[in-house]
C-alpha positions, 0 to 999 in steps of 0.5 A, a space after each residue: 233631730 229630736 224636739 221635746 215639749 211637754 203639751 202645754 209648750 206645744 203650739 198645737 195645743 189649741 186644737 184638739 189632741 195632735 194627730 200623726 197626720 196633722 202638722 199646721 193649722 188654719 184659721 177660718 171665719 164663718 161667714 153670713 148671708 143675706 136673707 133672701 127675698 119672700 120669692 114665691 113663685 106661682 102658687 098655683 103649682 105649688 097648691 093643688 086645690 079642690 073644687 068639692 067640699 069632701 075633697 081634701 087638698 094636700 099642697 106640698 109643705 114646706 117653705 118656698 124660697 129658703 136660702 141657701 146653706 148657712 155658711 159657718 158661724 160669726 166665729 172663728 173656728 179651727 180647721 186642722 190642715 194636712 201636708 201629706 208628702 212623701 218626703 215629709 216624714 212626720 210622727 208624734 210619740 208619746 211618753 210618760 214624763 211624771 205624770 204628764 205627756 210629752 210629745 216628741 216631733 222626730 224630723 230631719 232639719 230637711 224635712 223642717 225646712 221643706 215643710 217650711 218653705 211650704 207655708 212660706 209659699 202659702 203666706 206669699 199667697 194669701 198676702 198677694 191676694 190681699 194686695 192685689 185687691 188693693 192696686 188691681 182697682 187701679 183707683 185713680 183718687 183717694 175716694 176710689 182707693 178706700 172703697 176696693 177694700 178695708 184694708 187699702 189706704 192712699 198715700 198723700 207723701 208728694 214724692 212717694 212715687 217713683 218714676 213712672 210709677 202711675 198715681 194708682 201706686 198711692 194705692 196699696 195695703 197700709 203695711 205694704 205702704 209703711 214698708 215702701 215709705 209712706 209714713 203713718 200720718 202721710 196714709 188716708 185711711 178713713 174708717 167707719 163709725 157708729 153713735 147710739 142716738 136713742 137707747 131707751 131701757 126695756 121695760 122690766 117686770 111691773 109688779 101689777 102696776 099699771 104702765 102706759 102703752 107709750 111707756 112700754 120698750 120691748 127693744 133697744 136701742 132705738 136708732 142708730 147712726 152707723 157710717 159704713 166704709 167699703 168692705 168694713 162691717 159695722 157690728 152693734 148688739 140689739 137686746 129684745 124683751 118680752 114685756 108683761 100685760 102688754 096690749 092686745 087686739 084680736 080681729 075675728 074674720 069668719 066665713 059665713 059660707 053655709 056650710 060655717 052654719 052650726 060653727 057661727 052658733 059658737 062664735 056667737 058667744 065667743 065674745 065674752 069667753 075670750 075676754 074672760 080667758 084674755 085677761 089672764 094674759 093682758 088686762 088691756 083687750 079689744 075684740 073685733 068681728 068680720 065675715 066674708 063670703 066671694 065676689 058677687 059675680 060668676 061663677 062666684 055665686 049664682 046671679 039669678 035674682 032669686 039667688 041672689 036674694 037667698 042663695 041657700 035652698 031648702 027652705 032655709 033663709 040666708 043673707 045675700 051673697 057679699 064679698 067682705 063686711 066690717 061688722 065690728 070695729 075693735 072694742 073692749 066690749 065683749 057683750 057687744 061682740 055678742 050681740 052682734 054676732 047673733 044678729 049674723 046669718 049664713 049666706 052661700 055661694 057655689 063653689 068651694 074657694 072662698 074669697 077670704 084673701 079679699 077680707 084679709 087685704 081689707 083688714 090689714 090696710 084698713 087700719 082706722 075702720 078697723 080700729 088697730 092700735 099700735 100693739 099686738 095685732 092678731 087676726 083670726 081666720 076662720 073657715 072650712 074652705 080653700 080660698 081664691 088668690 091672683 089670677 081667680 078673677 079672670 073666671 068673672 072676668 076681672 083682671 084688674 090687679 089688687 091695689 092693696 088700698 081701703 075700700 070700705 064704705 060706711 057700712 064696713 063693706 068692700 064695694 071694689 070686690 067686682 073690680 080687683 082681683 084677689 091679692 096674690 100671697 107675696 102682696 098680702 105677706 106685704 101688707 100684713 107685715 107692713 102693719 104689723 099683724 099676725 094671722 092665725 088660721 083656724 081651719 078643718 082638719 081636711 084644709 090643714 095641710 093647704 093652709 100650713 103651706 100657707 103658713 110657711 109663706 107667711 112669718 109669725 103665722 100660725 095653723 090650728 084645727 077647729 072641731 066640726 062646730 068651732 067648739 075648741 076656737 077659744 083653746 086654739 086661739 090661746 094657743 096660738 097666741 103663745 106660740 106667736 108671743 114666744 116666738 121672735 123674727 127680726 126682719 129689716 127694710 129694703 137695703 139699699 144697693 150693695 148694702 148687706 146685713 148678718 144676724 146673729 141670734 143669742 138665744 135662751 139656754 146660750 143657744 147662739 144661731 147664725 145665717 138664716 137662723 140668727 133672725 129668731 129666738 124662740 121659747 121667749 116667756 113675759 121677762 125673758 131677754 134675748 140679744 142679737 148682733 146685726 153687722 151691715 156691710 157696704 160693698 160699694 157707696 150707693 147713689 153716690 153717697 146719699 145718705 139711706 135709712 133703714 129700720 129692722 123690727 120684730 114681726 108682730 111687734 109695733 116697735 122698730 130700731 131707725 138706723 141712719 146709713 152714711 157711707 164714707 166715700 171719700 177721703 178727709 183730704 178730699 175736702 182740703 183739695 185745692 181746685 186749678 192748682 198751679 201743682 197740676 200744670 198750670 191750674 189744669 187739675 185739682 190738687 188732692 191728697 197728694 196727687 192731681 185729679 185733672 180737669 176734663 179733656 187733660 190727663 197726665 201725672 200733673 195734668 201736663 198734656 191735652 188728650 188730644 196730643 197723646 200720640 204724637 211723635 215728639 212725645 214717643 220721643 221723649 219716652 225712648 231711652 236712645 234710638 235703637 230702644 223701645 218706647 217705656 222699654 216695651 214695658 209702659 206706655 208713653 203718656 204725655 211724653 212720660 213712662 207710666 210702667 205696666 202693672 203686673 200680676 203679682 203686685 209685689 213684682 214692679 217695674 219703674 224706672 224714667 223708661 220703665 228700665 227698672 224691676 225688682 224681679 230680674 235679679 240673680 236667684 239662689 234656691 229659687 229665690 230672689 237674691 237668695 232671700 238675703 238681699 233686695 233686688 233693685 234695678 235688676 241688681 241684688 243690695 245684699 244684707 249684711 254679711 252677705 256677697 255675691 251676685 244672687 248674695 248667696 254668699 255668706 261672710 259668716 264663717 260659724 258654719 265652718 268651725 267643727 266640733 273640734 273647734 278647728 275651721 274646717 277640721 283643718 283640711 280646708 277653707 271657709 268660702 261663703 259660709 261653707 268648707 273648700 276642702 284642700 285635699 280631694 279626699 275630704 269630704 262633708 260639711 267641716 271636710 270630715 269624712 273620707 271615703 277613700 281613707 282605710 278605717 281603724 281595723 283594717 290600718 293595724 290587722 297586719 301589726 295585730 297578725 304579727 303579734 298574736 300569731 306571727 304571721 302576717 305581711 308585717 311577720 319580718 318587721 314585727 317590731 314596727 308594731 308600737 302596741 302589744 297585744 292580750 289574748 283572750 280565749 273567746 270573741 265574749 271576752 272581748 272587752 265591751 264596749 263604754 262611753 269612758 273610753 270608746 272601744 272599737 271591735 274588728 272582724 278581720 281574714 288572714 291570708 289563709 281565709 281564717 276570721 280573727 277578732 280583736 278590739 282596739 281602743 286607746 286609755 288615758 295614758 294615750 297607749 293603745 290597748 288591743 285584745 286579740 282571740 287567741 284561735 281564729 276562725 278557719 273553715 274545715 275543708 271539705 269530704 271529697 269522696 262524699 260529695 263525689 258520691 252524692 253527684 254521681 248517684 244523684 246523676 243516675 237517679 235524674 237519669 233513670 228518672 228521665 227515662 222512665 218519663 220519657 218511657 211513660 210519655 211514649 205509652 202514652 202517645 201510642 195507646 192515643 195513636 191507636 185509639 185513633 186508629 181504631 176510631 177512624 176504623 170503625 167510622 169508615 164507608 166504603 163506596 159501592 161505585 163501580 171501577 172504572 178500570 175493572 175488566 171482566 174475565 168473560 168476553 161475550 162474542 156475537 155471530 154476526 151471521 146467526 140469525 137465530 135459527 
């Protein structure tokens, strides 16, 4: 089967060029996540911290807590899927069709049909999946049904339910609803919503006209109201732009440690400097100053009096030891800064650390004896020291945690130093994010890498590097405003219980973020306009329902967007329930949205039985088909003298029926599938669609299938059962009983009339005239005529009976007169030269002969040459035994007189 279509006809034309190994596609939608929580962990193990001037810490950087890997974009995005299967024999070709492509898809209406069967099974699936989320909540109200999913819907028909269906049915997918009888209108599917109630428009481009603060919108819209079901994200955009000669107040907090001394110098005209810098960005500047040191305790500082008076030696005269002074509230005043800068004097303490993290607390919370106002807020920390955090205390004995609360006097100083300990990182990232205010480290270059840890605990903070004396703190300060003014990061309020939101940032140059990422936009000049889409999603409805407010601002920025969270937890029907029904037996339940939710202590379809009469036997009675059944059929339970039938696994499989006797999955199978696909099972028994029959209704009344191409049912040779040929005769086979394998062919029905005529001889030699064509000879198997789509020619390859090949062609011409070609020699084969073959085979049995002996003969040298080689080796290793004989015998026998005497 061959199937043309040019590129633009080809449904894979959405994905990118077609691939021999690719046939379906698949769609994916990227998901978000939520952001995770600031988890900081002990910083103690993160930061390796010195105790001497000259000694560098190098904390690891990086952030702490990151989330997870983004999941894929708010888009849908093409996954091309595979179907590797031997059977599946798949290929794309292509061919030049004027000018333009065309593929050609070569499979077999089998391989179709396989493949098709397989996304069936994959879509039977996938939907199962979607239903069972529905009905495996078992919801037993309207109000638990619309939050399993946003796709389940209750139905409120009052005879929807068959019996012994349980109320938990109503519940279902909307189109599996429609499909089993439910009407649109009798379906409770409520949905979300959401209203705009403030939407101000940004503030664009003033043209050196002057706009109030209060006038200034930098984001919108500015609340929302947004009514979230279970599982249905509600999606708005929010649009953010940079406004011009927008406020600013600047807090500058330095260590007046002594070693600061030749940087206090510096800053002691830093006030007007940078106001004269800062008015080229914002003509409404203010300016503030505080200085710290540590607690006045040890190990802190040294207690004698006399340190305690001058803590620096050498003769120098320095202040005495405190742990944080408000010495300037914020003023548009720049010489005032200077002034009292000067009046600043170097103090001292003993060890490195400083106790910084007290001065920024009080900084940040103290917000009217600070003097913030509701705009840009940067704070400047300046040091050439590490710093204390939670749990320092302990080394002068304090263990009280940091309440995070003002304590200044009227002298702008801390006097609970020596009673709270440092706040911990995760508390002050807290309150300066709750107030709003960007913190800009200027340190050395020996304490640059503790602080970029610090940094990237800490949103919208930034890190630069003094010189040696503070020289550069003005060009570091600018620096680092830009760098925190053209950076945005969303950040929203705690959410309530299974609440979740996603971001999706839209940035400059169509730059889209998502995940993690889409909470920011950077690059962002005075004018730009930036949008995000925020979708927030309830999984559940928290506390019952209340309703919860929550507020998402960009950090650093005074403005905010109020979002109002209502959570549709029940059903519009729910409100028209009609409590102590007589529908629910007697008034013992609440009629509602079409079914009875039943009073306490009763339970039922309609509330009809007390909980305390569920088993008894005459109720068991009631729920048996005759007495030799089971209760509910073994497959329900008897309640309330009623079947309510067990749930399967597949959703789409029920069982119903008075005693739950009923399912639509026992039924006949055909191919694997209920009633052949062609039917409904119901009640264990196959309802066939039209012009189907049978038990399984695999039997098709349509005879189409059986017509040939001759137009004849069955070519003649049989009858059509079920949409398929019976063929009469057993030697016919196929689809349209058009084959037959016992049958002779053309050639081999007219080889003997073919013999006859061209070279009388043949079975038919006697009877030639039985023969009803005549025959042309040709010379050579060429001269055949070839064959044409006018008039089929077949040609033959026949043996005669004395082994010789004849040819000929056989076809038949308009007139219906065979016409057949015969060549005029056929083709015998020569017979063999005895004598040279008889003298091959014995020369060739004498040569193997001679050559077996010869072998045999060199294998024997061989073997005798080792043999006596052997020999002569054992030869020479032998060792003959110089022992004695024992039956040796010497010739000479002595013999002693026994009388000589030796005389």
């Amino acid at each position: 089967m061959i199937l043309n279509a040019t590129v633009d006809d080809i449904i894979l034309h959405a994905a990118p060029r077609p691939r021999s190994d690719v046939f379906g596609l698949v769609w994916f939608s990227g998901a978000g996540r939520q952001r995770p929580s600031a988890e900081f962990g002990t910083f103690r193990q993160r930061l390796v911290r010195t105790r001497d001037h000259s000694a560098a810490a190098r904390p690891s950087s990086g952030p702490i807590g990151s989330g997870s890997s983004e999941l894929g974009t708010n888009r849908q995005r093409l996954v091309r899927a595979r179907v590797h299967s031997a059977a599946a024999r798949l290929s794309w070709k292509e061919e030049p069709t004027g000018g333009e492509k065309t593929f050609v898809l070569k499979m077999t209406l089998k391989y179709i049909i396989y493949i098709g069967l397989i996304c069936c099974c994959i879509w039977d699936g996938l939907a199962q999946s979607d239903l069972s989320e529905c009905l495996k909540a078992n919801a037993k109200s309207c109000g638990d049904c619309i939050q399993a999913g946003r796709n389940c819907g209750w139905c409120t028909k009052n005879k929807f339910l068959q019996q012994g269906e349980p109320n938990s049915a109503r519940c279902d997918d909307i189109e599996s609803l429609k499909k089993r009888g439910c009407e649109i209108e009798d379906i409770e599917n409520p949905k979300g919503s959401q209203r705009v109630d403030a939407n101000k428009e940004l503030t664009g481009r003033t043209s050196g006209e002057k706009v109030e603060l209060k006038d200034i919108t930098q984001i919108r819209p500015q609340k929302l109201t947004l009514k979230l079901r279970s599982g249905e994200p509600q999606t708005f955009p929010l649009y953010f732009k940079r406004a011009e000669d927008y406020p600013i107040d600047l807090y500058y907090l330095m260590d007046l440690s002594f070693s600061m001394k030749d940087d206090l110098e510096n800053v002691k005209k830093l006030g007007t400097e940078l106001q004269t810098e800062m008015q080229k960005i914002t003509s409404d500047f203010r300016i503030g100053f505080g200085s710290f040191v540590d607690k006045t305790v040890m190990p802190y500082i040294s207690t004698t009096p006399a340190k305690r008076k001058n803590p620096c030696s050498s003769g120098e005269v320095c202040t005495s030891p405190f742990s944080y002074k408000n010495v300037l509230s914020l003023t548009n005043d720049g010489s005032k800064f200077n002034e009292l800068v000067s009046n600043q004097t170097i103090s001292g303490n003993l060890d490195s650390p400083e106790g910084g993290f007290d001065a920024i607390m009080q900084v940040a919370v103290c917000g009217e004896k600070i003097g913030w106002r509701n705009v840009t807020r940067l704070l400047v920390f300046s040091t050439d020291a590490g710093f204390h955090f939670a749990g320092d205390g302990k080394l002068g004995g304090i263990v009280l945690p940091n309440d995070g609360n003002c304590h200044l006097d009227t002298q702008g100083l801390y006097t609970m130093s020596d009673h709270f300990d440092y706040p911990s990182i995760a508390h002050l990232v807290q309150k300066l994010g709750d107030n709003n205010i960007q913190p800009i480290f200027a340190v050395t270059e020996e304490f640059k890498g503790v602080y970029k840890a610090l940094h990237d605990l800490i949103p919208k903070s930034e890190v630069g590097v003094l010189s040696s004396n503070s020289s550069n703190v003005i060009k570091l300060i600018l620096d680092a405003y830009h760098a925190l003014s053209s950076e945005v990061i969303l950040e929203n309020s705690k959410l309530p219980e299974g609440v979740s939101i996603h971001y999706t940032a839209f940035c400059k140059n169509n730059t889209v973020h998502t995940g993690e990422e889409g909470r920011k936009c950077l690059g962002i000049q005075i004018g730009d306009e930036v949008s995000f889409n925020i979708s927030i999603t309830a999984r559940k409805c928290p506390n019952n329902g209340e309703k919860a407010t929550i507020q998402i601002k960009p950090l650093g920025f005074n403005e905010k967007v109020e979002i109002d969270l209502e959570f549709v937890c029940e059903c519009d029907c729910h409100k028209k329930g009609i409590p102590n029904s007589p529908d629910c037996h007697q008034g013992n339940g609440t009629f509602e949205c079409g079914a009875c939710r039943c009073n306490k202590g009763r339970i039922g379809r309609f509330c009809e039985c007390s909980t305390d009469q569920v088993n008894t036997e005459d109720m068991d009675a009631s729920c048996r088909k005759d007495n030799a059944s089971q209760i509910c059929s073994d497959n329900g339970d008897c309640i309330c003298g009623e079947c309510v039938c067990k749930k399967r696994e597949n959703p789409n499989e029920i069982i119903s029926g008075k005693y739950c006797e009923c399912d639509n999955f026992n039924c006949d199978r055909s191919n694997g599938l209920i009633c052949g696909g062609n039917g409904v099972c119901k009640c264990r028994v196959c309802e066939c669609n039209p012009n189907y029959s049978g038990n399984a209704c695999d039997c098709s009344l349509d005879n189409s299938t059986c017509i040939s191409e001759n137009g004849q049912m069955c070519n003649g040779r049989g009858t059509c059962e079920c949409g398929r040929c019976k063929c009469t005769d057993s030697k016919f086979q196929g689809a349209a009983c058009e084959m037959c394998p016992t049958c002779p062919g053309v050639c081999t029905e007219h080889r003997d009339c073919v013999q006859c005529k061209a070279f009388n001889k043949g079975r038919k030699k006697e009877n030639c005239d039985e023969c009803e064509f005549d025959v042309i000879l040709v010379k050579e198997q060429v001269d055949l005529p070839p064959p044409s789509q006018d008039s089929p020619i077949l040609h033959c390859k026949e043996k005669d009976e004395d082994d010789c090949w004849f040819y000929f062609s056989y076809s038949v011409n308009d007139q219906n007169v065979p016409e057949v070609y015969v060549t005029e020699n056929p083709e015998c084969p020569q017979a063999p030269d005895i004598i040279p073959i008889v003298a091959g085979v014995v020369a060739g049995i004498v040569l193997i002969g001679l050559a077996l002996l010869l072998i045999w003969k060199l294998l024997m040298i061989i073997h005798d040459r080792r043999e006596f080689a052997k020999f002569e080796k054992e030869k020479m290793n032998a060792k003959w035994d110089t022992g004695e004989n024992p039956i040796y015998k010497s010739a000479v026998t002595t013999i002693v007189n026994p009388k000589y005497e030796g005389k």
